[in-house]
PALUMVO-954155 format. One line per field, with one value per residue (C-alpha): x, y negated, z; residue in one letter; chain. Coordinates in nm, 3 decimals, m for minus. Each point is the difference from the previous one (the first is absolute). Layout:
BEGIN
east: X  ...
north: Y  ...
up: Z  ...
r: A  ...
c: A  ...
This chain:
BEGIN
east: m1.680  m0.153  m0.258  m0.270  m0.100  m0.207  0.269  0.250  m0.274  m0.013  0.327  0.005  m0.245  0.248  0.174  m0.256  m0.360  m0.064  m0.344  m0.146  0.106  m0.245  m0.011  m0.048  0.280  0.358  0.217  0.291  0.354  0.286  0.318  0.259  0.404  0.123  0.339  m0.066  0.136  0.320  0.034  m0.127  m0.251  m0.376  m0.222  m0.385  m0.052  0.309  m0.272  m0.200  0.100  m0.155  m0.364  0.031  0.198  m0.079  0.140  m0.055  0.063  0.290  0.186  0.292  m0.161  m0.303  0.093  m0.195  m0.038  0.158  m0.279  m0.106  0.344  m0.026  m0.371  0.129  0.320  m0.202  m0.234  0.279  0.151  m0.376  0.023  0.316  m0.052  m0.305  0.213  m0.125  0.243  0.038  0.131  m0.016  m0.033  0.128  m0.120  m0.011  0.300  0.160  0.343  0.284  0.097  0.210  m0.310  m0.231  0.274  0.029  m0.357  0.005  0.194  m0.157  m0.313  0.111  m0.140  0.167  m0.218  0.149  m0.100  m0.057  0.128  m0.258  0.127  m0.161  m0.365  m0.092  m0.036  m0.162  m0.240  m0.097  m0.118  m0.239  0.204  m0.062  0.077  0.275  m0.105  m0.235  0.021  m0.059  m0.010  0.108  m0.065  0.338  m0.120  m0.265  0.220  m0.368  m0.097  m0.236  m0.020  0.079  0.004  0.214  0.275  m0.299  m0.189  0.272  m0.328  m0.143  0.341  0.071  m0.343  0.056  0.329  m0.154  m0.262  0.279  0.224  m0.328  0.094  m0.353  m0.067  0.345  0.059  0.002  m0.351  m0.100  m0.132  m0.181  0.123  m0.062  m0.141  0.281  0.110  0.371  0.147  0.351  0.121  m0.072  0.261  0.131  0.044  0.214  m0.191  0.081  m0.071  m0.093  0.315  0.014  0.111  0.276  0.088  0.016  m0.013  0.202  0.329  m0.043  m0.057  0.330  0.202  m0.101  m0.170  0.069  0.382  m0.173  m0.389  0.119  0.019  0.258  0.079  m0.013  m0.311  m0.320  m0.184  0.133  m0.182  m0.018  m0.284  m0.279  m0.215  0.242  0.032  m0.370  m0.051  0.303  m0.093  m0.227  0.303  0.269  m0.203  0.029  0.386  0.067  m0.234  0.168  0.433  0.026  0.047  0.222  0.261  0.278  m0.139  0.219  m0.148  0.014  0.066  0.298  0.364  0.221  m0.095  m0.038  0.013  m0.288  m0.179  m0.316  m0.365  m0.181  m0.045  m0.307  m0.133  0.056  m0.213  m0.258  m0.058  0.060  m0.276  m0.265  0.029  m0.061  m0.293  m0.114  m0.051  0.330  m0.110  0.183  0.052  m0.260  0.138  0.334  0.289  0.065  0.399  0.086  m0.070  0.293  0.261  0.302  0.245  0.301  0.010  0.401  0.057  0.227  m0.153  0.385  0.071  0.216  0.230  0.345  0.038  m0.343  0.003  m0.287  m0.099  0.000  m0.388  m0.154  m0.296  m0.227  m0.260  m0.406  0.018  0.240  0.221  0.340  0.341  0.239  0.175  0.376  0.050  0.345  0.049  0.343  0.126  0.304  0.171  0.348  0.065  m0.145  m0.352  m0.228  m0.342  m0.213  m0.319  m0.151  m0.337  m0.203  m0.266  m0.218  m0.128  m0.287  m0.077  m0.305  0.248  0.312  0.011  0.327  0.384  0.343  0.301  0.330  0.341  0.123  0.415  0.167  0.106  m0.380  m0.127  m0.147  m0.332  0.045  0.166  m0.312  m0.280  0.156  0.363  m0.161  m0.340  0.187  0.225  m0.079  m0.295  0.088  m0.337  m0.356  m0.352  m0.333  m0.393  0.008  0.345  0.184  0.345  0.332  0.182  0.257  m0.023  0.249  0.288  m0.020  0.013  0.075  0.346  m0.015  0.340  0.130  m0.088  m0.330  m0.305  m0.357  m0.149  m0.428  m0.193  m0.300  m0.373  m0.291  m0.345  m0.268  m0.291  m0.239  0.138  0.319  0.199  0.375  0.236  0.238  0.133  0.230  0.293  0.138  0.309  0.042  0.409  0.254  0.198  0.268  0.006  m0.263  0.064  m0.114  m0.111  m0.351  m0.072  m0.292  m0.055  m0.317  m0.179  m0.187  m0.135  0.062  m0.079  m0.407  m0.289  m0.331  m0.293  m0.285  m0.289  0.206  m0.092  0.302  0.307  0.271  0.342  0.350  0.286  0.325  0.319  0.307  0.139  0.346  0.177  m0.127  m0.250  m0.292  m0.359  m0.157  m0.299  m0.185  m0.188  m0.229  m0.026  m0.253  m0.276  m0.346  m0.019  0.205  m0.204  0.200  0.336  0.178  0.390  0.133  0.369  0.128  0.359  0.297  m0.141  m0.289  m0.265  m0.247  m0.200  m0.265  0.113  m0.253  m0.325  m0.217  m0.318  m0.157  0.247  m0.104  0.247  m0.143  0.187  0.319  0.170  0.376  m0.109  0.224  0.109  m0.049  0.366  0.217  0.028  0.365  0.023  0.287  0.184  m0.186  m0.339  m0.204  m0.257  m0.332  m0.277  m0.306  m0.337  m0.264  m0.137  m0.344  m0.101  m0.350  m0.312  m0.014  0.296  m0.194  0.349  0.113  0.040  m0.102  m0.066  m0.074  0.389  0.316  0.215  0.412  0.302  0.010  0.027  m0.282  m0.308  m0.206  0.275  0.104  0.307  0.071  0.249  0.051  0.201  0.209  0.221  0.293  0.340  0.297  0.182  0.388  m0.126  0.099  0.087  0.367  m0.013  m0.216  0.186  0.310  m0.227  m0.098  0.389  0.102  m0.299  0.071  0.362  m0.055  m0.245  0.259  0.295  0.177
north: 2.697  m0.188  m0.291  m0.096  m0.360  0.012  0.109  m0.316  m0.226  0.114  m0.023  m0.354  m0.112  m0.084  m0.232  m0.177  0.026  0.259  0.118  0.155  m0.183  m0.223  m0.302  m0.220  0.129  m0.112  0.186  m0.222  0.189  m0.056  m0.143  0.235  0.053  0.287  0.100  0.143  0.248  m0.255  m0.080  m0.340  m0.185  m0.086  m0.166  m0.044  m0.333  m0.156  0.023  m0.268  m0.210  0.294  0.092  0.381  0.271  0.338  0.358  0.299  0.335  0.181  0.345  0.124  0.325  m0.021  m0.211  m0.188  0.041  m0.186  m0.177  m0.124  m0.141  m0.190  m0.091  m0.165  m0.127  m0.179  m0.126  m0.162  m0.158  m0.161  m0.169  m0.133  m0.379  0.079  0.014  0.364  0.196  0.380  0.308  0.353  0.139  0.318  0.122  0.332  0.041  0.234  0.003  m0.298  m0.303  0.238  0.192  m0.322  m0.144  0.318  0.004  m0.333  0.064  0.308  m0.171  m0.300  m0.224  m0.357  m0.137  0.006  0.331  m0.095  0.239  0.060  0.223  m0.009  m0.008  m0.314  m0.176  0.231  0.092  m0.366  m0.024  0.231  0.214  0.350  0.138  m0.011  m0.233  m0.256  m0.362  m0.271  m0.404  m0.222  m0.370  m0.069  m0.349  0.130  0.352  0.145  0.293  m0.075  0.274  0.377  0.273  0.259  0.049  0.098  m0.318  m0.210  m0.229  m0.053  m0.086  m0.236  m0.157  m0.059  m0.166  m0.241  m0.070  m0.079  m0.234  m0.197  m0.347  m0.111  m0.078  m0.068  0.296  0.381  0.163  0.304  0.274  0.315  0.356  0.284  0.320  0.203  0.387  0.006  0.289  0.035  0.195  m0.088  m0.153  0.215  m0.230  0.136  0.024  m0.278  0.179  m0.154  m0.175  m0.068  m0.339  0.158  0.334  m0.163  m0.394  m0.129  0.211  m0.214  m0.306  0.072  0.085  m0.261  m0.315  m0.051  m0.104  m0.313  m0.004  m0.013  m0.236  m0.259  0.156  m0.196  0.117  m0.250  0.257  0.301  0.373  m0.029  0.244  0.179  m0.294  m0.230  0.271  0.027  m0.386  m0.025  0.273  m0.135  m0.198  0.330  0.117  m0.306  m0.020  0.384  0.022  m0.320  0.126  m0.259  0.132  0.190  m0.285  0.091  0.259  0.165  0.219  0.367  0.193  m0.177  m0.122  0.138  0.076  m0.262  0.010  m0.105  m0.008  m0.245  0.148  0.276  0.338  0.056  0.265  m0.272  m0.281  0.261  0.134  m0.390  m0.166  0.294  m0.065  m0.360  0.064  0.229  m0.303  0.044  0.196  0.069  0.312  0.038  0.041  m0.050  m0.217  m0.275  0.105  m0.391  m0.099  0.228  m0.129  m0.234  m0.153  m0.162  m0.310  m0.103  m0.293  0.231  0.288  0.142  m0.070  m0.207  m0.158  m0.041  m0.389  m0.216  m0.344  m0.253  m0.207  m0.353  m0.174  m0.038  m0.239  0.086  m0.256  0.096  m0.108  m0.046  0.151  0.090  0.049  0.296  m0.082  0.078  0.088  0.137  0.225  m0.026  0.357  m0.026  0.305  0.037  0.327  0.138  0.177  0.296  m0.049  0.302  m0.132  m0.365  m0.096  m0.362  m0.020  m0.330  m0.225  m0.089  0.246  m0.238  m0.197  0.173  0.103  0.170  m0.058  0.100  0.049  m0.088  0.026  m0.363  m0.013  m0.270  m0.198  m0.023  m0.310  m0.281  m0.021  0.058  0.357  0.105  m0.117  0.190  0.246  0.158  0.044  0.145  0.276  0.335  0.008  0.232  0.046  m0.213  m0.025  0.010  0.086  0.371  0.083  0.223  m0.108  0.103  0.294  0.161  0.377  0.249  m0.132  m0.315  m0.380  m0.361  m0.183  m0.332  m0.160  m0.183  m0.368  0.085  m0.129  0.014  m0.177  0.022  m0.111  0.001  m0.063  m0.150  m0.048  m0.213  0.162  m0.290  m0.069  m0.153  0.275  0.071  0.293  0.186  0.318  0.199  0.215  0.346  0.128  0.345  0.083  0.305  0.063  0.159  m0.120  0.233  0.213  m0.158  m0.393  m0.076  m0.267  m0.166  m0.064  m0.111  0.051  m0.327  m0.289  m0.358  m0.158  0.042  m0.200  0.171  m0.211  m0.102  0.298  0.291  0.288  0.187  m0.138  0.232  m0.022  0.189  m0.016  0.236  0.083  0.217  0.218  m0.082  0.288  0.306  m0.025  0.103  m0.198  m0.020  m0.229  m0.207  m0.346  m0.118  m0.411  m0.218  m0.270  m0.074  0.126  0.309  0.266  0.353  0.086  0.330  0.065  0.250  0.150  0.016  0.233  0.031  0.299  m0.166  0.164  m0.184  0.038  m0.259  m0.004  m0.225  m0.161  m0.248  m0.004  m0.271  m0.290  m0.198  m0.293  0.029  0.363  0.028  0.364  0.104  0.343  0.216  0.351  0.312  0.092  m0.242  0.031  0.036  m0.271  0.102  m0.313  m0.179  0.091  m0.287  m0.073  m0.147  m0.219  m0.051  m0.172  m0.255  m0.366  m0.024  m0.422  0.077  m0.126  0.403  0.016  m0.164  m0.074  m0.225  m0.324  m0.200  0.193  m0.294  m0.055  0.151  0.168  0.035  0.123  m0.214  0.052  m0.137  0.227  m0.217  0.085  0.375  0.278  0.339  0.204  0.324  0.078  0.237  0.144  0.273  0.148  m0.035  0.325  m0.159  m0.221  0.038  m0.244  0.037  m0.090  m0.304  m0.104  m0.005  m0.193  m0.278  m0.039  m0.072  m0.237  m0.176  m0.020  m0.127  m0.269  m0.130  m0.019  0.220
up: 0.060  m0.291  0.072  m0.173  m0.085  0.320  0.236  m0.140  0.020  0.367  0.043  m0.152  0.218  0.234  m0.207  m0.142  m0.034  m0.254  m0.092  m0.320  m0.267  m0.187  m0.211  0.304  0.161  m0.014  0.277  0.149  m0.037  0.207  m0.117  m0.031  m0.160  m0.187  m0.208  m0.356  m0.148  m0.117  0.365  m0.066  0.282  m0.062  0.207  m0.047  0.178  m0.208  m0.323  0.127  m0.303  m0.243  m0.086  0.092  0.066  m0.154  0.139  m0.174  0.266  m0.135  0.082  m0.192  0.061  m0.245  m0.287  m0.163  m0.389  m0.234  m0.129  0.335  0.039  m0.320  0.099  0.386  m0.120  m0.302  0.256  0.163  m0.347  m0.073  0.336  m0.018  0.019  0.230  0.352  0.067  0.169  m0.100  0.204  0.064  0.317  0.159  0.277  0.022  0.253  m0.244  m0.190  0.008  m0.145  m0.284  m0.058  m0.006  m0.257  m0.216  m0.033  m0.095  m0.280  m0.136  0.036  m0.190  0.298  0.009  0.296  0.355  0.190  0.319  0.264  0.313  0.213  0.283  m0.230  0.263  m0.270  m0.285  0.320  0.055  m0.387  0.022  m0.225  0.008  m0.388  m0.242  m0.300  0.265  m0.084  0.213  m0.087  0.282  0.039  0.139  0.137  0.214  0.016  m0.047  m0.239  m0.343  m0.167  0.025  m0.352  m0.096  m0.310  m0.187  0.057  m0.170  m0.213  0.328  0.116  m0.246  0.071  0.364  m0.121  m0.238  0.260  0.279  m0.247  m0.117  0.056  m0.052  0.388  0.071  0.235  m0.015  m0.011  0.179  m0.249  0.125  0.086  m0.258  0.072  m0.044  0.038  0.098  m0.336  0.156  0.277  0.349  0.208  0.289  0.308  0.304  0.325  0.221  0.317  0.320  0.195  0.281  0.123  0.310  m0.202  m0.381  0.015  0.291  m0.184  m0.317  0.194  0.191  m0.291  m0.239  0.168  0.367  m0.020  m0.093  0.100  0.359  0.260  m0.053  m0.331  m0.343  m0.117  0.021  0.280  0.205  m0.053  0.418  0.029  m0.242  0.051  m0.158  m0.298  m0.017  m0.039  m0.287  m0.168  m0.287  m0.060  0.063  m0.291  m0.232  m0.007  0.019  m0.352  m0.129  0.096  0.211  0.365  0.028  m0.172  m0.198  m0.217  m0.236  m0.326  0.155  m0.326  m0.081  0.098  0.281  0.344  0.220  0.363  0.205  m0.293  0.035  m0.050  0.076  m0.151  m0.170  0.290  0.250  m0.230  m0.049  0.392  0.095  m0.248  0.018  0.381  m0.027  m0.229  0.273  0.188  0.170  0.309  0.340  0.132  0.261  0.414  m0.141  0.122  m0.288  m0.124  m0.137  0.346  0.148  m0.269  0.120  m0.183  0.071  0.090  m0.116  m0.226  m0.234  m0.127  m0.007  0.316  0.236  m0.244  0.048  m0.073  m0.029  m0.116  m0.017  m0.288  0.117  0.039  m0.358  0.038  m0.318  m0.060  m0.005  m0.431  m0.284  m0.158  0.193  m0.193  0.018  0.351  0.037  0.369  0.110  0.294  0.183  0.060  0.213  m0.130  0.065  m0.120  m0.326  0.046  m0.191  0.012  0.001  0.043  m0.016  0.162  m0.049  0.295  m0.172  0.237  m0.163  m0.256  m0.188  m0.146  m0.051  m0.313  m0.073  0.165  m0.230  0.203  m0.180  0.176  0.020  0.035  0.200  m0.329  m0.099  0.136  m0.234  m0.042  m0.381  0.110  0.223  m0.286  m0.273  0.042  0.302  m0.196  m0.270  0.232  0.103  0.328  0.281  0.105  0.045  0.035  m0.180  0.088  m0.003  m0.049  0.245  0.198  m0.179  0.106  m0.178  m0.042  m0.019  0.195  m0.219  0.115  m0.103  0.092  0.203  0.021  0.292  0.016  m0.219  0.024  m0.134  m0.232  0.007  m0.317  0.192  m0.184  0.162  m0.107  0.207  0.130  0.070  0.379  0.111  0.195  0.084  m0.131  0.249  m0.194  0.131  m0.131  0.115  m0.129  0.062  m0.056  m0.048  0.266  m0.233  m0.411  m0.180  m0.230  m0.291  m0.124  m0.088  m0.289  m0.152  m0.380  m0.197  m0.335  m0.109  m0.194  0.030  m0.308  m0.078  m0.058  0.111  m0.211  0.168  0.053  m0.119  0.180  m0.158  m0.024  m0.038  0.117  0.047  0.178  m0.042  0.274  m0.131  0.254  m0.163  0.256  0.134  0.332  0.204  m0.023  0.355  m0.065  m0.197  0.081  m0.271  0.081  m0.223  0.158  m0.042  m0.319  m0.015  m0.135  0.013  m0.028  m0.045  m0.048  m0.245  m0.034  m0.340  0.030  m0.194  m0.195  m0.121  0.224  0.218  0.300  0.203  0.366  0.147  m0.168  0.280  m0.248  0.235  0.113  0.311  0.078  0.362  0.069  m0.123  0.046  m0.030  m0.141  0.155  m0.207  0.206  m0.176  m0.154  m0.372  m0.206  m0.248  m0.238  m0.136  m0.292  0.133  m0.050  0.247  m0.163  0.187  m0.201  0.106  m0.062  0.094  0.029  m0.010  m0.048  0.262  0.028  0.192  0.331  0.169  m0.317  0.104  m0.332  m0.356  m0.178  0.004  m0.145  0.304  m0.053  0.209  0.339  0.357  0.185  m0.036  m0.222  m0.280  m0.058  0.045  m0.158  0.194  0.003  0.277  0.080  0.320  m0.130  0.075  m0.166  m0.053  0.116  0.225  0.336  0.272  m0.059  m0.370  0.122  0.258  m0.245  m0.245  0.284  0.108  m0.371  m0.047  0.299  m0.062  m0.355  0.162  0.240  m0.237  0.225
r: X  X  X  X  X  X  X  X  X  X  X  X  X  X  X  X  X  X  X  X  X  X  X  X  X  X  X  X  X  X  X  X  X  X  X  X  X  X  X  X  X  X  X  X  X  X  X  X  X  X  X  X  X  X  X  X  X  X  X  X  X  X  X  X  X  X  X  X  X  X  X  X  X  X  X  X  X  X  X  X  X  X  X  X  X  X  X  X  X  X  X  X  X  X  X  X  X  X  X  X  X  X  X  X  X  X  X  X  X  X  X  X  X  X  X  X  X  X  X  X  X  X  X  X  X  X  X  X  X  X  X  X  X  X  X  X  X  X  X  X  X  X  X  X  X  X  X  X  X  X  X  X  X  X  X  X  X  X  X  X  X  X  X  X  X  X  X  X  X  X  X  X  X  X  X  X  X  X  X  X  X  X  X  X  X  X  X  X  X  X  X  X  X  X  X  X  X  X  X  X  X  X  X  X  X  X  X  X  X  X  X  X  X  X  X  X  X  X  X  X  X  X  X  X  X  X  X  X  X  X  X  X  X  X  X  X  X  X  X  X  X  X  X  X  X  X  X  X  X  X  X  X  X  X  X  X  X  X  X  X  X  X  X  X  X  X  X  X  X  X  X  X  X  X  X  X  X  X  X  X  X  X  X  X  X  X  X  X  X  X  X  X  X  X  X  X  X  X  X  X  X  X  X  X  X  X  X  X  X  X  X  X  X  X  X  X  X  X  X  X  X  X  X  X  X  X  X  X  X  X  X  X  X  X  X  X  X  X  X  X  X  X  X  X  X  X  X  X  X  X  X  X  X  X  X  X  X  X  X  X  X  X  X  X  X  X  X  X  X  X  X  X  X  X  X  X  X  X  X  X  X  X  X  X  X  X  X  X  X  X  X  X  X  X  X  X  X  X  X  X  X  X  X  X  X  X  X  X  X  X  X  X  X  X  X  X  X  X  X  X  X  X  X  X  X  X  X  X  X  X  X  X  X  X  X  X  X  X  X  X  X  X  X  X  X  X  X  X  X  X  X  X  X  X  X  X  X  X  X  X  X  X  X  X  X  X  X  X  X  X  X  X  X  X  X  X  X  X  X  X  X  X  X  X  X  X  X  X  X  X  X  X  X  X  X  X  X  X  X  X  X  X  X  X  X  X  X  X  X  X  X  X  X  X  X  X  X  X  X  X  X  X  X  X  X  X  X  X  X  X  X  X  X  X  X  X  X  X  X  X  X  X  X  X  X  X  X  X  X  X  X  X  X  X  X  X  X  X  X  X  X  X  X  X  X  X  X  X  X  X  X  X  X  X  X  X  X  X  X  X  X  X  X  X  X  X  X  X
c: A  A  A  A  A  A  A  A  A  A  A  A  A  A  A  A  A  A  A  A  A  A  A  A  A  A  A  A  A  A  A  A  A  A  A  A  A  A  A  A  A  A  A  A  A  A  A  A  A  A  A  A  A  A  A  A  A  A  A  A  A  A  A  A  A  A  A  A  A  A  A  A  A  A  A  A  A  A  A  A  A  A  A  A  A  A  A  A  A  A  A  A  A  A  A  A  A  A  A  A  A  A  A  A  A  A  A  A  A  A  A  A  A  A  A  A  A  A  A  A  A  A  A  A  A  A  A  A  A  A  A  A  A  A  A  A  A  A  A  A  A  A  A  A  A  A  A  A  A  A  A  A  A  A  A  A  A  A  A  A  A  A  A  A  A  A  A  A  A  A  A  A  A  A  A  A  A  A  A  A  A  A  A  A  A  A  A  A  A  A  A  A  A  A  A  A  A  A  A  A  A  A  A  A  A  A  A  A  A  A  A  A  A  A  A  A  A  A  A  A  A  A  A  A  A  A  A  A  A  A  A  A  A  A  A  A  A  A  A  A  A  A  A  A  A  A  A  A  A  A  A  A  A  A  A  A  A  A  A  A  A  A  A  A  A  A  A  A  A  A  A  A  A  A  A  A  A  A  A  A  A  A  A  A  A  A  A  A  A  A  A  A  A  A  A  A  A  A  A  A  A  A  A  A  A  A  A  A  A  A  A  A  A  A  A  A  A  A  A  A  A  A  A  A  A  A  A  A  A  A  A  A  A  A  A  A  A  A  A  A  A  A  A  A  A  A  A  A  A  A  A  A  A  A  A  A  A  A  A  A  A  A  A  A  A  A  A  A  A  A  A  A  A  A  A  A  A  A  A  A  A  A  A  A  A  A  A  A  A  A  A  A  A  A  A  A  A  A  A  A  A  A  A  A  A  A  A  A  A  A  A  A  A  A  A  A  A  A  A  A  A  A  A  A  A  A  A  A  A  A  A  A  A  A  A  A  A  A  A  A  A  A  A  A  A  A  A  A  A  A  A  A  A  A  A  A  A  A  A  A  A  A  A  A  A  A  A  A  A  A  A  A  A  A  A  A  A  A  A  A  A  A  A  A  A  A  A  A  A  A  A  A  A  A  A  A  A  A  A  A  A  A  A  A  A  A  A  A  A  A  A  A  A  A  A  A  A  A  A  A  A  A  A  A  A  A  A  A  A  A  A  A  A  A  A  A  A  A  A  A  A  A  A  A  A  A  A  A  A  A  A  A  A  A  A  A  A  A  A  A  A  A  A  A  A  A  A  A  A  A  A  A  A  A  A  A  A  A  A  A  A  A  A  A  A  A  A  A
């Protein structure tokens, strides 16, 4: 069906406050994220620092002319130095990210297109025609004016009247009487879920592995109520990509298992229901009270050897250095590992664990600070990121007498408290087939200057023989802003496999591939991403200063890294490789 002005402004209503629009009236707009058409992230509340943010309503489907083009684009050139933000925004549910990006380029449009579809967004604007405008004060995220492609004077006006630096601050300026010229916008019906039938299976599938009881979420989706209470908030971080975490960009790279998000008919049925007020269904047993889950320690099960971590005490303050912490094995036979699990005991301040294989000859001090640091992991831990298990008959070697060596990262979290993690080791009972290795595409030599929000950097691995790519674990702190990782092969072709638009240091995912991907000899793997030092990044510690390569969290990392197979490696070429090593060693 197509709706009118009124019937948006109805459904708007249960956003924000919405009435007729007048000169008195500035409607509030809620945040929100989207990708554009380049697959690059945008979100409204990071333009606090600008005057206003103008979106034009866009479809690739009814093209504008080329004289309006010029007209908005040289809007945008006259504004420049103004901090006014420009986009285009298409919401009309129709089409992909090719289409959006062939249009783009017929149209001669330079501006980001951004790409809403699930029309939440275009829907919560008040935007019901192709060619609308509407100004946005980004710093009270409230709306100032609304006109049309046709209005572009009145536009311009509006502008002027926003950027006046006469009273220091942004000024309101009245709504226009316009009549909408281009083509209505066709929204999909959201229907009327139900909260047993239609919300409760989204809930399960995406949220409640952690919104439970005892889970690591900060409150458990134990019954409706509990949903009904959070869901003002549900609805902030499903607009803005933050919940679920992990997000990958849908329309490119390979598939990943598990994939994080949810599917634009899910975001649809679950935020029209929360606008709804988020009702129960009436005489009906509440479903999240009949869930159970498991309550194991390892989410893999018993483990075949477990090991604790001795007692850390981590002080209430401070900063806490890198902490070198072996962990005696006892093997005396050689091992495969097919799976390794950390348990954290206290997950507030546990920031991330490395586990390096330690041999008997390692044991200065010098050795664990800096040859162990520089070796191949076998496994470890960070917020968000899954245990390691080796598909496909794969698995790492642990030699007799071996032993582990854990780089282990704490950060304080304002109250003194003590750290028990454990370790499960999950082994072969026969060698696997194949050996599992690690590798990693990054940057160690930067220097991000102070209140960049886009500082660009690179980093490059060589597959130097022939092997399988399993997953990929983009690693950067506080003020990481994306990442994505591109293979470049031997015949000259390239392809993105993963792009994370939206970095968040506090969730960091080994994303796994649905099917491992060949990587012929000479293919070089490519990590590229950003810094962003500015007081618009709200986790960045200090943008007032310059930020280079370090390990504590206050300085910065760029890894790209990356889990793959060998083709030729199997335990028996290993093995060989570890007897001649270890024979060279001893002088034997």
């Amino acid at each position: 069906m197509k709706y009118t002005l009124s019937n948006l402004a109805l459904i708007c209503s249960l956003v924000y406050s919405f009435p007729s629009f007048s000169a008195n009236i500035s409607p509030s707009v809620s945040d929100f994220a989207l990708l554009d058409h380049q697959g690059k992230f945008h979100q409204l509340s990071y333009f606090g620092d600008q005057q206003a943010v103008v979106i034009l309503a866009q479809s690739s489907m009814a093209p504008y002319t080329q004289a309006q083009i010029r007209a908005f684009q040289g809007l945008t050139e006259r504004f420049v130095d103004q901090d006014v933000v420009f986009y285009l925004l298409n919401g009309t549910g129709e089409g992909d990210r090719g289409t959006l990006v062939k249009a783009a380029k017929s149209q001669g449009i330079s501006l980001p297109i951004l790409m809403d579809e699930t029309q939440l967004v275009t829907a919560g604007l008040g935007l019901s025609h192709i060619g609308q405008i509407v100004l946005i004060n980004p710093r009270g995220r409230h709306v100032t004016f609304r006109g049309t492609i046709d209005q572009l004077p009145e536009v311009e006006a509006a502008l002027v009247a926003m950027t006046s630096q006469q009273t220091g601050q942004p000024r309101p300026v009245p709504d226009t009487q316009h009549k909408p010229s281009g083509p209505a916008i066709t929204f999909a019906d959201p229907g009327q879920a139900t909260y047993g039938a239609d919300i409760v299976p989204i809930l399960k599938t995406h949220c409640v592995t952690c919104h439970r009881d005892g889970g690591i979420a900060p409150w458990a989706m134990s019954s409706h109520t509990m949903v009904q209470g959070w869901s003002a908030m549900m609805r902030e971080v499903l607009l803005t990509r933050r919940m679920p975490p992990g997000q990958t960009d849908p329309h490119v790279g390979k598939e990943i298992e598990d994939a994080a998000g949810l599917s634009t008919a899910e975001l649809q049925t679950l935020v029209h229901w929360i606008d709804r007020g988020a009702p129960a269904d009436a005489g009906q047993t509440d479903p999240l009270t009949q869930l159970t889950f498991s309550t194991a320690r390892f989410s893999l099960g018993e483990p075949d050897m477990t090991f604790k971590v001795p007692a850390q005490e981590i002080p209430a303050t401070g900063v806490i250095d890198y902490r070198y912490i072996p962990v005696e094995l006892n093997l005396d036979k050689d091992v495969w590992v097919r799976a390794m699990e950390f348990v954290p005991g206290d997950r507030q301040v546990l920031h991330h664990v490395i586990a390096y294989v330690s041999s008997p000859a390692d044991k200065s001090v010098r050795g664990r600070e800096t040859g162990a640091a520089r070796g191949e992991s076998v496994g470890g831990f960070a917020p968000g990121r899954q245990p390691d298990e080796f598909r496909d008959n794969s698995g790492r070697l642990l030699t007799k007498g071996s032993n582990l060596l854990l780089q282990m990262h704490y950060t304080t979290s304002g109250k003194a408290t003590v750290d028990e993690t454990e370790i499960g080791l999950y082994l072969y009972d026969e060698p696997p087939a194949y050996v599992m290795s690690g590798g990693v595409a990054g940057q160690r030599r930067f220097l991000v200057p102070p209140h960049a929000k886009e500082y660009r950097l690179q980093g490059e691995q060589l597959i130097e023989r022939d092997a399988y790519l399993y997953e990929m674990n983009p690693h950067m702190h506080f003020r990481g802003k994306y990442m994505n990782y591109t293979a470049e092969y031997p015949d000259g072709t390239r392809e993105i496999l993963l792009s994370v638009p939206k970095y968040n240091f506090n969730w960091q995912f080994n994303y796994r591939l649905k099917e491992p991907l060949f990587l012929p000899a000479g293919t070089r793997l490519i990590a590229k991403g950003a810094m962003d030092n500015s007081a618009q990044n709200p986790s960045n510690p200090d943008p007032s200063k310059p930020v280079h390569f370090g390990l504590q969290t206050k300085h910065e990392m760029f890894f790209g890294f990356t889990t793959l197979r060998y083709v030729g490696d199997t335990p028996q070429r290993i093995s060989r490789a570890n007897a001649k090593t270890h024979s060279a060693s001893s002088g034997r």
